[in-house]
N, C-alpha and C positions, 0 to 999 in steps of 0.2 A: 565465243568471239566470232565476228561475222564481217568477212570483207566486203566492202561497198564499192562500188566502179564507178568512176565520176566519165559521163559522156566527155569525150575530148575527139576533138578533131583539128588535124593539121589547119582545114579552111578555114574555122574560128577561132585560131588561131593567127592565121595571117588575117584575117578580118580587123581583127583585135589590135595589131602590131602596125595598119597601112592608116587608121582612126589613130594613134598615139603619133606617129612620126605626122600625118598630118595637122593634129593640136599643135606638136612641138612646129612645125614649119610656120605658122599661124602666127604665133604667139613671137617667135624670132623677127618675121616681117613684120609686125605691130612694135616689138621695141625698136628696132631699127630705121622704122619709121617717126622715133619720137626720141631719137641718140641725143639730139640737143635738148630736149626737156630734160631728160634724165641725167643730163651732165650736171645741168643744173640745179638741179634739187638734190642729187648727192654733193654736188660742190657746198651748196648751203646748209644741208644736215649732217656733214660729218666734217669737224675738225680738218680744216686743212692742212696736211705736212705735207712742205715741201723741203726742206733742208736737212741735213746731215749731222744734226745736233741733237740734245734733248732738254726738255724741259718740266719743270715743275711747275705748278698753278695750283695757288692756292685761297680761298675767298674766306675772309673775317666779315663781320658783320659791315666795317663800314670800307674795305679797300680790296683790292687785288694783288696779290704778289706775285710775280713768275722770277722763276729763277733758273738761269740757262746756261748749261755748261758748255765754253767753248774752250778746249786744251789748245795750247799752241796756236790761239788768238790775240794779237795784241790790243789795246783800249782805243788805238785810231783805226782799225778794221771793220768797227762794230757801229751798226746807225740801228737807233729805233727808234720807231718812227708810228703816234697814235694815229691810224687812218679814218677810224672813226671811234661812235660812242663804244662798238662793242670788238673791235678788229684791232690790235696790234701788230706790225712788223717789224722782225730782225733780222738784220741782215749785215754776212760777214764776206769781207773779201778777205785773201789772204794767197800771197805771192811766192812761192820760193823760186830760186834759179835752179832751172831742167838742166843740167848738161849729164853728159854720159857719163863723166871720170870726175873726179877731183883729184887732189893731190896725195892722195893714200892706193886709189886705184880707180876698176870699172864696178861701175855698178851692175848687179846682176840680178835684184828686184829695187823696184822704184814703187812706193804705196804709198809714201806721201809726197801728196799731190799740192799744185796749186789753183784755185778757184775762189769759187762764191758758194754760200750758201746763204736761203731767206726759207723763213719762216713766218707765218699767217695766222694768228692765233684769235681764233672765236673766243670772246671772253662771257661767262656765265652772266656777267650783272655789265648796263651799261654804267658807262666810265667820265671824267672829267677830266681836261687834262689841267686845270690848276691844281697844283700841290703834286703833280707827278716828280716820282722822283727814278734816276736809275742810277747803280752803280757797277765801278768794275775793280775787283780783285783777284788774281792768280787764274785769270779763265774764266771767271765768274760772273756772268752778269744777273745783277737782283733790281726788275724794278717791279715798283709799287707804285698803282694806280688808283686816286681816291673814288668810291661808290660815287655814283648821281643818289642823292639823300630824297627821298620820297616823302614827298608830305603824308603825314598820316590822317592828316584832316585839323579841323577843331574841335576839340571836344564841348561838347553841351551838356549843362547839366541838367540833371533832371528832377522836379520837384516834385 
């Protein structure tokens, strides 16, 4: 067995490391000179969440279903609303009374809150809104949005 000595020097070393942090300085001033494109095209290639809920999405050949849990939501809190062919929003307000005490005593954690929350949902296939339907049970909102049905053409035949 035979030990090999690889040339190393401190210089080429720091040569090496003032080229990396330079790339790196390069590359930060170029994205931050394009923040607003890049908001933008992650805005439109990833699923927008925005709210404090969850949801299921689910696609049949010819419709959309999402189904969206909201606990301790009531059915006048809740608007949704098709913004376009392929965009849904829901959106919950929901109010309780802040005070410090009530009639048992002081509170000494407060975690439910009262606000808004909305949700922006990219939808896989675009959407019509005839025949939309939503409902709401125990927290539950389900709706279903029917496909845009695509001509598949005409067929011809052939002799």
């Amino acid at each position: 067995m035979s030990i090999r000595f690889c040339p190393f020097s401190f210089g080429t070393l720091g040569s090496e490391l003032d080229t990396l942090f330079s790339e790196m300085e390069e590359r930060a001033e170029n994205l931050a000179s394009r923040s607003e494109s890049l908001k933008t095209i992650a805005k439109n290639a990833v699923p927008r969440i925005t709210g404090d809920f969850h949801i299921d999405l689910c696609e049949t050949p010819t419709e959309i279903i999402i189904t969206c849990d909201l606990p301790g939501i009531e059915k006048q809190d809740v608007s949704v609303k098709l913004l376009n062919e392929t965009s849904l929003q829901i959106k919950t307000t929901y109010d309780r009374e802040v005070s410090k005490t009530d009639a048992s005593g002081v509170y000494h954690l407060r975690e439910r809150r009262a606000g808004s929350g909305e949700r922006i949902i990219h939808l896989p296939a675009e959407v019509i809104s005839d025949g939309a339907k939503a409902s709401f049970k125990n927290g539950i909102v389900e709706i279903t949005l029917p496909k845009v049905v695509t001509d598949a053409g005409i067929p011809i035949e052939i002799e």
